[in-house]
N, C-alpha and C positions, 0 to 999 in steps of 0.2 A: 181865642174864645175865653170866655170867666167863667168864674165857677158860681153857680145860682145857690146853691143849697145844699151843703155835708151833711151827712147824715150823723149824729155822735153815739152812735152804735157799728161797735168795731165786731168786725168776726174773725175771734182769734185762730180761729181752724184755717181759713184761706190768709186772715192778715187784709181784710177789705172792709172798705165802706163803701156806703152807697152815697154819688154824688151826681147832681145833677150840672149840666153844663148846657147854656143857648148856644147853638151851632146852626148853622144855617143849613136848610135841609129840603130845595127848593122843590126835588124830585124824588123825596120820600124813600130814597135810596138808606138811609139808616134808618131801621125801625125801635121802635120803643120797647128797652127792657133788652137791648143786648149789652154784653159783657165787653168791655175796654181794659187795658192797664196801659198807664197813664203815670206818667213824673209831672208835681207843680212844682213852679219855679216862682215865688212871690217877690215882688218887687223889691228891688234893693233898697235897705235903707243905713244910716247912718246909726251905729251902733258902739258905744262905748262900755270895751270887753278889761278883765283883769285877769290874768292865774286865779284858778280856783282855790290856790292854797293860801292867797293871800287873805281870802276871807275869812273870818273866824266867826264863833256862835252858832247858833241850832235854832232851828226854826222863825221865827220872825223876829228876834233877836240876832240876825246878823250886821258884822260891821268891819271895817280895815280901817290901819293906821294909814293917813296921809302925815307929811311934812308939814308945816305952817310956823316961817319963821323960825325953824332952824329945833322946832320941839313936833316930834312922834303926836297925833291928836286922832283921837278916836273918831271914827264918822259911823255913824249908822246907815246903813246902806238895804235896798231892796235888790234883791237878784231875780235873774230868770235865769236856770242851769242851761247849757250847752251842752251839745252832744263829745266834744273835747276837751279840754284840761282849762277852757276858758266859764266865765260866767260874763250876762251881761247885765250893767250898771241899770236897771232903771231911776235909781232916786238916791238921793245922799249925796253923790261926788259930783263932780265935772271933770274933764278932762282933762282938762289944764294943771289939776292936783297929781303932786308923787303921792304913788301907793307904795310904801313901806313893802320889800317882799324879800325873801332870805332864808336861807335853811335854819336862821335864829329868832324867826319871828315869833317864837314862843316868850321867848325872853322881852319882847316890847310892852311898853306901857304907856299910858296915860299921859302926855307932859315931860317925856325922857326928851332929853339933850339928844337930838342924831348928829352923827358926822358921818362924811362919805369919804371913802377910802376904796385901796384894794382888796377884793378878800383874800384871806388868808387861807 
């Protein structure tokens, strides 16, 4: 079954919304305005995630270092937060790009020379 209509008024006391859902109901056997709970599972998609730490800035001013030719280069990026330690990419990168990530990524800049090594 799908979902016809959420409702976007939560009720923080139970933690519920009202949703509507087409079920087929040939003998009336469910009636209208009773209580369900219910897990959605929305269709898989193809999503391009980073470490959350890799991203730096505040509010729509965020952005991560990618690689390019061997120099640290700023991207501005849009995110959607996760409920885990990841974000995911909507806009700025591709996948195909190294994100810059490290317990030093405080120290990264604009244009720096990267080398890759072991850490220390």
């Amino acid at each position: 079954s799908e979902v016809a209509l959420i409702n976007d008024r939560l009720d923080l006391q139970t933690r519920s919304i009202d949703v509507r859902l087409g079920i087929q109901n040939a003998d009336y056997a469910i009636k209208p305005g009773l209580f369900i709970e219910v897990e959605l599972y929305p269709e898989p998609r193809a999503a391009l995630t980073v470490p959350r730490h890799t991203v730096r800035g505040l509010g729509g001013d965020r952005y991560v270092f990618v690689v390019e030719k061997g120099l640290a280069k700023r991207r501005s990026v849009e995110i959607r937060e996760l409920e885990n330690d990841q974000v995911e990419v909507l806009s700025g990168i591709e996948d195909s790009v190294l994100v810059i990530q490290g317990s030093k990524l405080n120290l990264i800049q604009d244009n720096v020379r990267v080398t890759f090594g072991t850490p220390s």
